[in-house]
C-alpha positions in Angstrom: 37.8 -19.6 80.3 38.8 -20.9 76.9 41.5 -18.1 76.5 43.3 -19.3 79.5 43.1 -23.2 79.1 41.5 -24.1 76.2 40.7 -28.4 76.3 41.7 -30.2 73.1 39.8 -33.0 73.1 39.7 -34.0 70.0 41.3 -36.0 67.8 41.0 -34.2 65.1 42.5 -30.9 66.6 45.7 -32.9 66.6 45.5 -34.0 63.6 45.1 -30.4 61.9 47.7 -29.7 65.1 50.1 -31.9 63.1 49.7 -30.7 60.0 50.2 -27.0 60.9 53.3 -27.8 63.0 55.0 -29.8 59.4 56.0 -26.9 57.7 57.8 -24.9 60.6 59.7 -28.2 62.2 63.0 -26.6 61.5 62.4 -23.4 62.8 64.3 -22.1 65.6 61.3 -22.2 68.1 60.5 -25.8 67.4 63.6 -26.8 68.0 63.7 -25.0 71.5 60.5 -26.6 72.3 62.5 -29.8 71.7 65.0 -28.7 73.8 62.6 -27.6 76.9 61.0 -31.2 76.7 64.4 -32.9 76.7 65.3 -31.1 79.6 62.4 -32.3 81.3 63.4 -35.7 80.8 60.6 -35.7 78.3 60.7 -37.2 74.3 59.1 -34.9 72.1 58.5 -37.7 69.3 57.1 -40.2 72.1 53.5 -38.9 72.0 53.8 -36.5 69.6 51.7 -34.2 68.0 50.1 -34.7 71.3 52.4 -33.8 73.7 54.0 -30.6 72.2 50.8 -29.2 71.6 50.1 -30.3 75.4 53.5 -28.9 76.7 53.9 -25.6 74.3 50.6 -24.9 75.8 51.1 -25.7 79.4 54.4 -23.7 80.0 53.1 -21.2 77.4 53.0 -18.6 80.7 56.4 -17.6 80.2 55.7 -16.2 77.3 57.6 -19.2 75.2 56.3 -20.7 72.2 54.1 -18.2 71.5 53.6 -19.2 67.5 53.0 -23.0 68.3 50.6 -21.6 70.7 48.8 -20.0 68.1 48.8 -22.9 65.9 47.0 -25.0 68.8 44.4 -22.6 69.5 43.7 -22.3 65.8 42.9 -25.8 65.9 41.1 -25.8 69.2 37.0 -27.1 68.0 35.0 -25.1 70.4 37.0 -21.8 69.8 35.0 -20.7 66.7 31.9 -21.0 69.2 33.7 -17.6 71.4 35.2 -16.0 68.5 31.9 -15.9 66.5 29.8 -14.8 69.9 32.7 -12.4 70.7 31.5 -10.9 67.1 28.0 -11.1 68.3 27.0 -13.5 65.5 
């Protein structure tokens, strides 16, 4: 379903990704998303936006990240499509 793994396929959903992300890059769960992806052997500026949306969403079941989460699925194309049929419109 969407809900569970939503695709970003889009460009521009990174794009509007990147913007969102700008104001809260020096909060404390942005840096600990840093952090995980280092750990991982992973650089977090290598492909971002990109790849923090990709990995803040992909290890997202541990109930980590859950605000940069939101920002991805508020930029996620096709999930006005569910929301407005979840309204019935």
């Amino acid at each position: 379903t969407p809900h569970s793994s939503p695709q970003f396929s889009h460009d521009s959903e990174y794009e509007l990704f990147a913007q969102l992300i700008r104001p809260r890059m020096h909060t404390e769960e942005y840096h600990q998303l840093e952090t995980d992806m280092q750990d991982a052997g992973l650089d977090p500026g290598a492909k971002w936006p990109k790849g923090m949306l990709e990995w803040a969403w992909s290890h997202a079941r541990d109930g980590k990240h859950k605000e940069i989460r939101g920002l991805g699925r508020a930029c996620i194309k096709d999930w006005g499509m569910y929301a407005f049929s979840d309204l019935g419109l």
